[in-house]
Biopython code that builds the backbone (N, CA, C, O; Angstrom):
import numpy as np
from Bio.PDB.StructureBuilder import StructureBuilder

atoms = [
    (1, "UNK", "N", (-24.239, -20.277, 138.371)),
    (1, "UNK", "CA", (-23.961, -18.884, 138.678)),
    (1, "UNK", "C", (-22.716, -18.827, 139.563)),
    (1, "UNK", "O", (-22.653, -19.583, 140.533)),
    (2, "UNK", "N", (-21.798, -18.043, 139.312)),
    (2, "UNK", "CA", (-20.011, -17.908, 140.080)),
    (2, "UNK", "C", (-20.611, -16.622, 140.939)),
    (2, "UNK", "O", (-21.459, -15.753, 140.736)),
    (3, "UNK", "N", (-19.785, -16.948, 141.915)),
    (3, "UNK", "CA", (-19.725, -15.899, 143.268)),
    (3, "UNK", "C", (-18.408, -14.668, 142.825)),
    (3, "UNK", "O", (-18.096, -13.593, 143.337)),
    (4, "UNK", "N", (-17.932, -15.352, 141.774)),
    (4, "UNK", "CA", (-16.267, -14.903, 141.596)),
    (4, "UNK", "C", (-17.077, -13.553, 140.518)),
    (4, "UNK", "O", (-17.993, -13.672, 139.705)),
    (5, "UNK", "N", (-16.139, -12.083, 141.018)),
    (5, "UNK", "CA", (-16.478, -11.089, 140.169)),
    (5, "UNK", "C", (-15.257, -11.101, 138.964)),
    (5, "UNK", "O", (-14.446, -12.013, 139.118)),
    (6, "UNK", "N", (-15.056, -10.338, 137.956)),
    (6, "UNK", "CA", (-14.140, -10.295, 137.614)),
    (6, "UNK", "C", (-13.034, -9.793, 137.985)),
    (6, "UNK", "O", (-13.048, -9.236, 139.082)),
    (7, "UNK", "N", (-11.655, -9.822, 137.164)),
    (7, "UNK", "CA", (-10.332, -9.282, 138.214)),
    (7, "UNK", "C", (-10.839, -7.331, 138.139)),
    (7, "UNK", "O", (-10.740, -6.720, 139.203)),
    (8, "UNK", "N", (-11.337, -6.543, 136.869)),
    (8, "UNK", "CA", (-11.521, -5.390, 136.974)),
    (8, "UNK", "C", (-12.325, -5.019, 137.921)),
    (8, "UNK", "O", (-12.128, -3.991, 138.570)),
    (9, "UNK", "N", (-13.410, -5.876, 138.129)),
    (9, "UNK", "CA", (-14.344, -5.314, 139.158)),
    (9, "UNK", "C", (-13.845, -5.512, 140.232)),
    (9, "UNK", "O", (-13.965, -4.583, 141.030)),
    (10, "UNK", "N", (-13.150, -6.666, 140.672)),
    (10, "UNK", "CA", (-12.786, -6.384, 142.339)),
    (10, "UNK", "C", (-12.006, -6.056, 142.590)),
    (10, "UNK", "O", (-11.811, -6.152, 143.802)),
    (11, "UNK", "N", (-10.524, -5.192, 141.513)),
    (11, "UNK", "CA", (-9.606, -4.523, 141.851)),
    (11, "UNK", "C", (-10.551, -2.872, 141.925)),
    (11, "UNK", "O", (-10.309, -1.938, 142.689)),
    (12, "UNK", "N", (-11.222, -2.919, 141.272)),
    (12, "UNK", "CA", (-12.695, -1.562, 141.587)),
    (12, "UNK", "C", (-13.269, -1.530, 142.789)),
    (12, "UNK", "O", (-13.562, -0.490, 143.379)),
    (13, "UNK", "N", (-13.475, -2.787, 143.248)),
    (13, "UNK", "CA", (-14.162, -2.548, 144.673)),
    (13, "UNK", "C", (-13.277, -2.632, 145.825)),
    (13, "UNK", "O", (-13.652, -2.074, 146.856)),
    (14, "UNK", "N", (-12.119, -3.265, 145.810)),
    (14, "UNK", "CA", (-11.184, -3.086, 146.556)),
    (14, "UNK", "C", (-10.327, -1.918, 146.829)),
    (14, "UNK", "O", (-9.631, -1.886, 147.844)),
    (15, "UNK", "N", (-10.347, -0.804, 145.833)),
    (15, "UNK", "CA", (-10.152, 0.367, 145.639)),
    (15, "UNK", "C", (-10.788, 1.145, 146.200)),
    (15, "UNK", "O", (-10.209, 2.056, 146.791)),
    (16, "UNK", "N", (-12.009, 1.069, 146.209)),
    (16, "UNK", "CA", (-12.962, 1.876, 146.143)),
    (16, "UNK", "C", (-13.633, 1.730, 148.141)),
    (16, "UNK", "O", (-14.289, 2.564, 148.766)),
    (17, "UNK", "N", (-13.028, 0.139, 148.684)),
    (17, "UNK", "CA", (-13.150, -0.033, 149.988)),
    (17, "UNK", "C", (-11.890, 0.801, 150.386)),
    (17, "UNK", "O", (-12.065, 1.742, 151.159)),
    (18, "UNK", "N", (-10.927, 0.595, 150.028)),
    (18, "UNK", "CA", (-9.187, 1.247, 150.664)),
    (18, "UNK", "C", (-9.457, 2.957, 150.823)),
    (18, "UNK", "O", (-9.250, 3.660, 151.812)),
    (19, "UNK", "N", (-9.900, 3.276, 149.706)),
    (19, "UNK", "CA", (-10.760, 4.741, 149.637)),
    (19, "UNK", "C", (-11.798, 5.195, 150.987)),
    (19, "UNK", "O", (-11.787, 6.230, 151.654)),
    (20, "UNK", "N", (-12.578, 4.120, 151.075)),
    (20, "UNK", "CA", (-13.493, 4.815, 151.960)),
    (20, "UNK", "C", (-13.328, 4.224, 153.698)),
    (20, "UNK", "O", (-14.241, 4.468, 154.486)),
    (21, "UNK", "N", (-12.141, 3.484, 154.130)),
    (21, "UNK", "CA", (-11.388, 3.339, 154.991)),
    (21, "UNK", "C", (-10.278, 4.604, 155.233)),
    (21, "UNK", "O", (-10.290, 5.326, 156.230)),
    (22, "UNK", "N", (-9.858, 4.654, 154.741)),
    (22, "UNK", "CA", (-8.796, 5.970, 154.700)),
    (22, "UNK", "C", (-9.497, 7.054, 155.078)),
    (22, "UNK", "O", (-9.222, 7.666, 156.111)),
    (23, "UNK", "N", (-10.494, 7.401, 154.254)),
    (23, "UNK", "CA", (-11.398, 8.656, 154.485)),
    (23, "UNK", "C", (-11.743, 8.848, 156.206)),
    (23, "UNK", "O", (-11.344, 9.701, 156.998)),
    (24, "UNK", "N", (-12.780, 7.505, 156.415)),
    (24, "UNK", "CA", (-12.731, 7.259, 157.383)),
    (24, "UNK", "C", (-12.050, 7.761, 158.570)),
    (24, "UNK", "O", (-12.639, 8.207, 159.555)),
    (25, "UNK", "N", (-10.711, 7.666, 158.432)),
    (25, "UNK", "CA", (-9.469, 7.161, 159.172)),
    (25, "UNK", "C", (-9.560, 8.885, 159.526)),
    (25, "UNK", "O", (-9.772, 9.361, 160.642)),
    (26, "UNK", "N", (-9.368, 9.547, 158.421)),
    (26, "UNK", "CA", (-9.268, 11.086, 158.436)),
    (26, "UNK", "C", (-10.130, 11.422, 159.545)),
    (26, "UNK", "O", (-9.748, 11.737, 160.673)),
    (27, "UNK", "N", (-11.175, 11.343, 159.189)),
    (27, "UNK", "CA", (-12.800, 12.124, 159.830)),
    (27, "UNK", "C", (-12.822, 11.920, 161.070)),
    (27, "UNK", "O", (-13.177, 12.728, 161.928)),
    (28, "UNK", "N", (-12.371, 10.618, 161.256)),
    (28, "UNK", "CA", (-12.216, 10.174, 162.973)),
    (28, "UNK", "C", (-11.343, 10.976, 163.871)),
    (28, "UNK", "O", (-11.703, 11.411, 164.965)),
    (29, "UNK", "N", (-9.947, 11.175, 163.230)),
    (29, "UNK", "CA", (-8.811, 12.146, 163.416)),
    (29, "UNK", "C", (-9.399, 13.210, 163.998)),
    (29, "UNK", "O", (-9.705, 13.478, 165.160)),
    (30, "UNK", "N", (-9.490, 13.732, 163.023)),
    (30, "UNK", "CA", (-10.623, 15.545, 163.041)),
    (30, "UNK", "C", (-11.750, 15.153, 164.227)),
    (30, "UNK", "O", (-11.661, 15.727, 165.312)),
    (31, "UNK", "N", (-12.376, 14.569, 164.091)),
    (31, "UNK", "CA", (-13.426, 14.638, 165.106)),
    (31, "UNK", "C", (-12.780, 14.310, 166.613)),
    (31, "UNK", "O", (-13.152, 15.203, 167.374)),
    (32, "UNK", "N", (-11.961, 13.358, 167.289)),
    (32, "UNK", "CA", (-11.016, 13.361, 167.998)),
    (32, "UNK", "C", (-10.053, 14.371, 168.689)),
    (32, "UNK", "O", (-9.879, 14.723, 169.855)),
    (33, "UNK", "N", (-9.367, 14.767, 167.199)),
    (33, "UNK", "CA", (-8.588, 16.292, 167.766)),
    (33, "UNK", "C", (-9.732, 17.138, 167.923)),
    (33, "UNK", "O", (-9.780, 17.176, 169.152)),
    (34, "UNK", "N", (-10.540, 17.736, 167.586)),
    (34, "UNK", "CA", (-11.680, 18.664, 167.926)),
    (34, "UNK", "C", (-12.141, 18.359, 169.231)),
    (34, "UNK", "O", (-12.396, 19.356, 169.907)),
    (35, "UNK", "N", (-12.338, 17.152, 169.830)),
    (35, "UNK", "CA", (-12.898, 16.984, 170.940)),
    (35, "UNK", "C", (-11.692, 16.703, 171.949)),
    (35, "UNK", "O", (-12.251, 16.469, 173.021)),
    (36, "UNK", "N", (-10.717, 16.638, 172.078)),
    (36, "UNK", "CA", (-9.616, 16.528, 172.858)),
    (36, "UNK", "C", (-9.327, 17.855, 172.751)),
    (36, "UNK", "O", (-9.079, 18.192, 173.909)),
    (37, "UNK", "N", (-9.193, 18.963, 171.928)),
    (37, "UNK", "CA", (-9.040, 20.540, 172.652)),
    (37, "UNK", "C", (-9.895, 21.127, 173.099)),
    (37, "UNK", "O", (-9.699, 22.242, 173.581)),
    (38, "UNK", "N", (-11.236, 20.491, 173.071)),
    (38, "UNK", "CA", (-12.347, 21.095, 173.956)),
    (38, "UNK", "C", (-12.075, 20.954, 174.909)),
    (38, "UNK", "O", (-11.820, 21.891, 175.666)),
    (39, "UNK", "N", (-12.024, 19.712, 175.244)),
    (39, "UNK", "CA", (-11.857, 19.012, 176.503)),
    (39, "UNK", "C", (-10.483, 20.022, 177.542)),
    (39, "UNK", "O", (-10.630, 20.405, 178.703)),
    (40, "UNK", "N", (-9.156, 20.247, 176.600)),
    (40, "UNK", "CA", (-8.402, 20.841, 177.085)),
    (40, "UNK", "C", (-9.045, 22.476, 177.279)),
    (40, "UNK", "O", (-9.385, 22.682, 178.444)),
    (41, "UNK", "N", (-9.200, 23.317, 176.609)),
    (41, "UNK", "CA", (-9.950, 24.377, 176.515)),
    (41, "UNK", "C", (-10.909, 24.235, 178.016)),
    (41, "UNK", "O", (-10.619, 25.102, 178.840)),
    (42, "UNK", "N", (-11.708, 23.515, 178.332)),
    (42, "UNK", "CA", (-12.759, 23.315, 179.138)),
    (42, "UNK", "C", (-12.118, 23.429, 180.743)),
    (42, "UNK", "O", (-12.611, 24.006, 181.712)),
    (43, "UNK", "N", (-10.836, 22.656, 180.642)),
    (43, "UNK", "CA", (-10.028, 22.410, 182.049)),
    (43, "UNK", "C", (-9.179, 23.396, 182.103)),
    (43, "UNK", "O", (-8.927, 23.630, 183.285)),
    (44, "UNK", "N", (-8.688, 24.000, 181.484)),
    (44, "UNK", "CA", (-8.183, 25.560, 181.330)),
    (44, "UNK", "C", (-8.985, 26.555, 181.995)),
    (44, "UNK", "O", (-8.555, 27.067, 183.028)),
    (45, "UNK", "N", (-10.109, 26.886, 181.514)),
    (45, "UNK", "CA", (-11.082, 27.491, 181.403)),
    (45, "UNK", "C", (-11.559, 27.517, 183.103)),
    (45, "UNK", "O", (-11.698, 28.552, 183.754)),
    (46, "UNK", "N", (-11.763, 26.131, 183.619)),
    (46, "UNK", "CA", (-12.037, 26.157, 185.193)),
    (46, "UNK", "C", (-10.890, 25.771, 185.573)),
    (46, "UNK", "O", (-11.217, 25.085, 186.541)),
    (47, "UNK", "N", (-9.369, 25.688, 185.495)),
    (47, "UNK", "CA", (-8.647, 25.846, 186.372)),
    (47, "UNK", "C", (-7.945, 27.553, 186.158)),
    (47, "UNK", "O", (-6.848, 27.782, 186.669)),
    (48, "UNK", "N", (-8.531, 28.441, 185.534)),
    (48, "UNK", "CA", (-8.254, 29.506, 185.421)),
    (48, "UNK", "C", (-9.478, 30.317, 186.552)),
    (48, "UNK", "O", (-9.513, 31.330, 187.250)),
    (49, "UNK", "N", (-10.117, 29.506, 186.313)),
    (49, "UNK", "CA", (-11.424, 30.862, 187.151)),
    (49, "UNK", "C", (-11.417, 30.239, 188.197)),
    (49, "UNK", "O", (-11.904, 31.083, 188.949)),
    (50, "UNK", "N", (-11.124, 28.944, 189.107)),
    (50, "UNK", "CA", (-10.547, 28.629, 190.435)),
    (50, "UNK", "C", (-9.714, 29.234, 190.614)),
    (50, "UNK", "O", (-9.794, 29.713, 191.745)),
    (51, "UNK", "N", (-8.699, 29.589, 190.010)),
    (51, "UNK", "CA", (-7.359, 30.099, 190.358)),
    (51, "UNK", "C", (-8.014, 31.600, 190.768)),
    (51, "UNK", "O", (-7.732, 31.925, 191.921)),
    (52, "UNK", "N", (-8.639, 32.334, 190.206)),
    (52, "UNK", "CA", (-9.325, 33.531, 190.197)),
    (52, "UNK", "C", (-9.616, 33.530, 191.416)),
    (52, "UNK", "O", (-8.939, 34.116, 192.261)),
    (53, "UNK", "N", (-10.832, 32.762, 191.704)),
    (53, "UNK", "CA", (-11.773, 32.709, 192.803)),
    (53, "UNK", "C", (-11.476, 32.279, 194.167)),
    (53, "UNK", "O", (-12.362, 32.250, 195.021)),
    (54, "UNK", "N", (-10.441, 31.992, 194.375)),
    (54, "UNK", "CA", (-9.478, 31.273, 195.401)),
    (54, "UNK", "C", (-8.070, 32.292, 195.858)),
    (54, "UNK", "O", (-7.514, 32.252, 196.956)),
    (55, "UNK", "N", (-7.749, 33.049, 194.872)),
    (55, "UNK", "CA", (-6.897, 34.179, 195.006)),
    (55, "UNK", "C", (-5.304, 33.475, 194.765)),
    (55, "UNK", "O", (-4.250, 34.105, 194.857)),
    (56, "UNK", "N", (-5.438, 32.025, 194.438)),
    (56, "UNK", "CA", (-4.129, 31.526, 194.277)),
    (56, "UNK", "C", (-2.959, 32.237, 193.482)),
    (56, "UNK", "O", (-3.149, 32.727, 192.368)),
    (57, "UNK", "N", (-1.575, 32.264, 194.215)),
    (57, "UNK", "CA", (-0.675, 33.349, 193.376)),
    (57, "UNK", "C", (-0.713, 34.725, 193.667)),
    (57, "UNK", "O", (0.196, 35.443, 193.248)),
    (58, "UNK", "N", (-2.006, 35.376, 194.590)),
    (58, "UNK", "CA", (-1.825, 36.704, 194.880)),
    (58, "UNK", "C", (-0.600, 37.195, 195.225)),
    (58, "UNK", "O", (-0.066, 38.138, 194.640)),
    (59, "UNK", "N", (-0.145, 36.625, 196.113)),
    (59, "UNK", "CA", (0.906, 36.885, 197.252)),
    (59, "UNK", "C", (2.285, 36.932, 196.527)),
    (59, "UNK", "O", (3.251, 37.633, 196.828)),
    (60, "UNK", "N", (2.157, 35.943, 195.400)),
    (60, "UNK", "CA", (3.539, 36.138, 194.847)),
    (60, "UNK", "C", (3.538, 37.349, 193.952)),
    (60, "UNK", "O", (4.395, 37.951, 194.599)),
    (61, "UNK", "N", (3.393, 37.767, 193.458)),
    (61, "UNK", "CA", (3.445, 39.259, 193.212)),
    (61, "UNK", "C", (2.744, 40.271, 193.963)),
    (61, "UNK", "O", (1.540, 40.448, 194.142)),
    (62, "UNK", "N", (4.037, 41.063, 194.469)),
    (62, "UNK", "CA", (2.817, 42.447, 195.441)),
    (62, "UNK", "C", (3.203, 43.191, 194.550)),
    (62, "UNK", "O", (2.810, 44.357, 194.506)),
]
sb = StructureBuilder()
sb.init_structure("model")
sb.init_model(0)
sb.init_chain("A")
sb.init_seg("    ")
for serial, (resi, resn, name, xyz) in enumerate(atoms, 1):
    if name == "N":
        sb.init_residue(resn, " ", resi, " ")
    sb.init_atom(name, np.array(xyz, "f"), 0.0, 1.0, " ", f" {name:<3s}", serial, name[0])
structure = sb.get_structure()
């Protein structure tokens, strides 16, 4: 019994790995950028309502 597939089948499965690496590659992206503008969104969000709550900047505009 050979361990060896044929050349169609493992240019098929080698395809078919390059395919679902790439994909991969995408989804990680997306999930990454989604969580790195939260993250920004989030520090916005409380350095805006400190700024509020602290009165920082009043003074420069009367």
């Amino acid at each position: 019994m050979s361990n060896e597939l044929p050349q169609n089948n493992y240019s098929e499965l080698l395809r078919q790995i390059i395919t679902e690496i790439k994909s991969t590659r995408v989804t990680l992206a997306q999930r990454i950028n989604s969580g790195m503008m939260t993250m920004y969104w989030n520090i916005g969000k409380r350095l805006s309502t400190e700024k509020l709550e602290k009165g920082y900047g009043a003074g420069v505009v009367k």
